[in-house]
N, C-alpha and C positions, 0 to 999 in steps of 0.2 A: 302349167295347168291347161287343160282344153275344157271347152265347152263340150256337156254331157250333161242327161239326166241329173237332177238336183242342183245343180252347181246356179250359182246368181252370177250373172252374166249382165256386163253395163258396155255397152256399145253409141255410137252418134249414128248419124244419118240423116239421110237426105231421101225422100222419097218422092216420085217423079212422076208420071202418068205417060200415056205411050208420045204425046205430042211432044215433051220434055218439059211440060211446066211444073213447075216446084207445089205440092201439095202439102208438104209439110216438111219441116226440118229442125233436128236437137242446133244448130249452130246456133249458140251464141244461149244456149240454156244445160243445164246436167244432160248429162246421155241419159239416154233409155236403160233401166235395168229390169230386168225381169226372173223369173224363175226358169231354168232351162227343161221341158219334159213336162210341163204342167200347161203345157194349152193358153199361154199368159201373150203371147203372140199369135200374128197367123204363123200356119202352118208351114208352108211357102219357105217363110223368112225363118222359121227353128229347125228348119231342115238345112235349112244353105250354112245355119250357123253352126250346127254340128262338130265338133272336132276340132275348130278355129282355137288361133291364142290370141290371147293380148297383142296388138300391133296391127292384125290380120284387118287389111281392107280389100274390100270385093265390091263388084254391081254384082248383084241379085236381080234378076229379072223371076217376078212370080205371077202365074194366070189367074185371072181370076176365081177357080177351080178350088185354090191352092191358098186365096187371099180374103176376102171379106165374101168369095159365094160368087153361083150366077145369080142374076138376077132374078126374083120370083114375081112372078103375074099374078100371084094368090093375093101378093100383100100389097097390093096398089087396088085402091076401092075409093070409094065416093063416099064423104061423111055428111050428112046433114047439118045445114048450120046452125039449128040446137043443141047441139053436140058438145059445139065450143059456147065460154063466155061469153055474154049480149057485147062486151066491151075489148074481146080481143077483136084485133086486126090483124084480118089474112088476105094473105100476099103469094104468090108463088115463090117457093125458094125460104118461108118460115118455115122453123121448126118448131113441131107445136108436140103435146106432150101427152100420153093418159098413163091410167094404172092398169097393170098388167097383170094375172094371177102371179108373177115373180115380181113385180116392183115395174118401178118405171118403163114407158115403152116411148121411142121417139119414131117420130114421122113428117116427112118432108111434104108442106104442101107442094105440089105440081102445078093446078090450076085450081081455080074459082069456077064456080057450076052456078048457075041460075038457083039454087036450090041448097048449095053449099060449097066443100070442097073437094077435088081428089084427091087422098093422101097416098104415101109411099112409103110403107115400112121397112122396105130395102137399107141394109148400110149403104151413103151416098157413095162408099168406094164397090159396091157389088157390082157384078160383072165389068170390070175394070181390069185390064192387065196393069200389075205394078214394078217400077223400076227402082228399087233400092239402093244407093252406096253408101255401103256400110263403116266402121273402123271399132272392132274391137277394143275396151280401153281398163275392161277389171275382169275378171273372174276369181269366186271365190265360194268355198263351198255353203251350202244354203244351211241357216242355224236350224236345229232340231225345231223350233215354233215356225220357222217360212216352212218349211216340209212340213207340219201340220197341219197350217192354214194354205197350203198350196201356191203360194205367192211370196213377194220379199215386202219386209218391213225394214222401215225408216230406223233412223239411229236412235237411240235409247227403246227400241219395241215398236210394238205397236198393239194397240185393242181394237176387241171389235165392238 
């Protein structure tokens, strides 16, 4: 079986940043499974997976372009500090949270301002080239409800 549209696809990996330090990794937890064709990945990495089977290990190297985005200037602004709770505590490098017309929106403070702070609504991996090594480990085709809901569900189902 290869990896294509519909198919649930569970892979490991290791992802890397250009210097080679480890940003994240399945070792030692489930692999990743996702839906293949449905956007449930970046881009980048459902392209490189393409056509793969079970066994299939690669580095993926993917641009930022292709991964979490460049980075945007729109979405890095200065919040006032009534904005936040009298009793949170901001720091550069917290992640602090509001609501969004879709639901939650997160934002990395930057700095402290005299006045408040500067947030970042950038994903922390945007404008970032990333380094993947991947290892295929399931494929299998996606149940009539994952292709409805666009994504894979856990064993015995799942609701929304």
């Amino acid at each position: 079986m290869k990896t294509a549209a519909n198919m649930v696809v569970s892979f490991h990996y290791t992802l890397k940043d250009d210097e080679g330090e480890v940003l994240d990794s399945s070792s030692g937890r489930e692999p990743l499974t996702y839906l293949h064709g449905h956007g449930n990945i970046i881009p980048g990495l459902e392209k490189a997976l393409e056509g793969t089977t079970v066994g299939h290990r690669s580095h993926v190297a993917v641009g930022a372009a292709e991964g979490y985005g460049e980075t945007n200037p729109d979405l890095v602004f200065e919040a006032p500090r009534e904005q936040f709770p009298s009793d949170m505590k901001l720091e550069a490098g917290t992640r602090v949270y509001a609501e969004g017309p879709e639901g939650p929106v997160s934002f990395t403070v930057v700095r402290l301002t005299d006045s408040g702070a500067v947030l970042d609504g950038n994903h922390p991996l945007a404008g970032k080239d990333l380094h993947f090594d991947v290892e295929v480990v399931e494929i299998r085709p996606a149940t009539t409800e994952e292709l409805a809901h666009g994504h894979v569900h856990g064993e015995g189902g799942h609701h929304h």
